[in-house]
C-alpha positions as CSV (number, residue, x, y, z in Angstrom):
1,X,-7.6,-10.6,-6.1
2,X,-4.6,-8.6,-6.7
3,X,-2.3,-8.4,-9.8
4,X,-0.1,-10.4,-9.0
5,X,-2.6,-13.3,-8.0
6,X,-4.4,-12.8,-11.4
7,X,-1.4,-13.2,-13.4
8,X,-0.5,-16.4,-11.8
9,X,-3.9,-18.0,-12.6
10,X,-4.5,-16.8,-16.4
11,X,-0.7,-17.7,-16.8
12,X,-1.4,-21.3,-15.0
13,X,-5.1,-21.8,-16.7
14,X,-2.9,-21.7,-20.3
15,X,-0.5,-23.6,-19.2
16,X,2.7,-21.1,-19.5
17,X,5.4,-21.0,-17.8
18,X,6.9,-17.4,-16.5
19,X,9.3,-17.7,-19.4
20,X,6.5,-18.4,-21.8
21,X,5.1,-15.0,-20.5
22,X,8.0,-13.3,-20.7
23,X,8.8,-14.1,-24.0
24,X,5.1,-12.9,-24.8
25,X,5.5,-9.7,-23.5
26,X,8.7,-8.5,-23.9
27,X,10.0,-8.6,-20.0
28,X,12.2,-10.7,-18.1
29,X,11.1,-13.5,-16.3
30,X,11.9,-12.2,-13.2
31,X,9.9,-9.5,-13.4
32,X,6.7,-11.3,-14.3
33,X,8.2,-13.4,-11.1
34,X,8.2,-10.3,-8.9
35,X,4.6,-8.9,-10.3
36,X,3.4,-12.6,-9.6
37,X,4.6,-12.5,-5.9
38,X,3.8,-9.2,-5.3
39,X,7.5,-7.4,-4.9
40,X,6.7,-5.4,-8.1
41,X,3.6,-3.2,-7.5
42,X,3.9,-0.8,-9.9
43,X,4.3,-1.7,-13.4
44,X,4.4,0.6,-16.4
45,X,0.7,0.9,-18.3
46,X,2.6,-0.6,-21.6
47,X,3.0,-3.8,-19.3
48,X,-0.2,-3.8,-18.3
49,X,-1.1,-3.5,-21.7
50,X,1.1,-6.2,-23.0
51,X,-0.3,-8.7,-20.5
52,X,-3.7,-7.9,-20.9
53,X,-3.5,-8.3,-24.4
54,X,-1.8,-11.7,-24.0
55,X,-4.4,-12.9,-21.9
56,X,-7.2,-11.6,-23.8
57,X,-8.9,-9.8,-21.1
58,X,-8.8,-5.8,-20.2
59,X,-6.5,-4.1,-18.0
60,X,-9.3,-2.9,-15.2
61,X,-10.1,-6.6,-15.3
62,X,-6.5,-7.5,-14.6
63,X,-5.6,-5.0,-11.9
64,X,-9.3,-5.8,-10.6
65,X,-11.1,-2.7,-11.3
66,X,-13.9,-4.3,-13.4
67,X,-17.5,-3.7,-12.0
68,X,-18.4,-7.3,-11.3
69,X,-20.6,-8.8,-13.7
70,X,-24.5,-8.4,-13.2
71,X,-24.4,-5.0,-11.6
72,X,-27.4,-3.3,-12.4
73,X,-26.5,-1.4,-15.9
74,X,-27.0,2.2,-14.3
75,X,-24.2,1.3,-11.3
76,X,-21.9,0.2,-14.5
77,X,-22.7,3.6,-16.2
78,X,-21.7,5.6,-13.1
79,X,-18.8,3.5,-12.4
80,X,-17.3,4.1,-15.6
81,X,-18.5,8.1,-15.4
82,X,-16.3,8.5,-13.0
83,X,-12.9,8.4,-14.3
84,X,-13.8,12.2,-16.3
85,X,-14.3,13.4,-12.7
86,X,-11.6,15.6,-10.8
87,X,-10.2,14.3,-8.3
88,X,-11.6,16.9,-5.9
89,X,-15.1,15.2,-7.2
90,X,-14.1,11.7,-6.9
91,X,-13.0,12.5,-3.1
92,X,-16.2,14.2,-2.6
93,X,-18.7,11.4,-4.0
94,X,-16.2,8.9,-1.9
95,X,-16.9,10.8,1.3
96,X,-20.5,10.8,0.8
97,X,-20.8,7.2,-0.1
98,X,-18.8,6.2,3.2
99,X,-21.6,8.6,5.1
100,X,-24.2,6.7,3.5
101,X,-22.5,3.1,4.2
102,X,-22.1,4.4,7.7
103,X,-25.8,5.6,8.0
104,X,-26.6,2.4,7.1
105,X,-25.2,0.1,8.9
106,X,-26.4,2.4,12.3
């Protein structure tokens, strides 16, 4: 689910209106509209912040970066070990994870 998709359902499972959110957060409501439908992509990391925290739930869980829940604890561990890697590194253990998804599947 993207961001925008996510906004929409914590917004609509509290029963707020865009304004409501708005308000909350300190934006206008038709930015919260454009995030919601998806003609705003990029917002700032104090956004992300602010809505996060008016929601109650993290921003990796917003932007939908959270491992899912009941991965095995040592999957979580790596997952989260690997925002301190370069991005040389990151590239590297992505390639070799598509070689092994490739071997696989052959």
């Amino acid at each position: 689910m993207g961001l925008g998709a996510e906004i929409k359902k914590l917004r609509i499972k509290r029963g707020e209106s865009l304004q409501d959110v708005a308000n909350a957060v300190k934006a206008s409501k038709a930015h919260i509209w454009d995030i919601e439908r998806g003609a705003s992509k990029n917002p700032t990391m104090d956004l992300l912040s602010r809505l996060a925290a008016h929601f109650g739930v993290s921003i990796a869980s917003l932007v939908g970066e959270e491992p899912p829940k009941g991965m095995q604890s040592e999957l979580v561990a790596l997952y989260r070990d690997l925002k301190d890697l370069s991005d040389s590194d990151r590239d590297t253990i992505r390639a070799l994870a598509k070689r092994l998804s490739e071997k696989k599947k052959a």
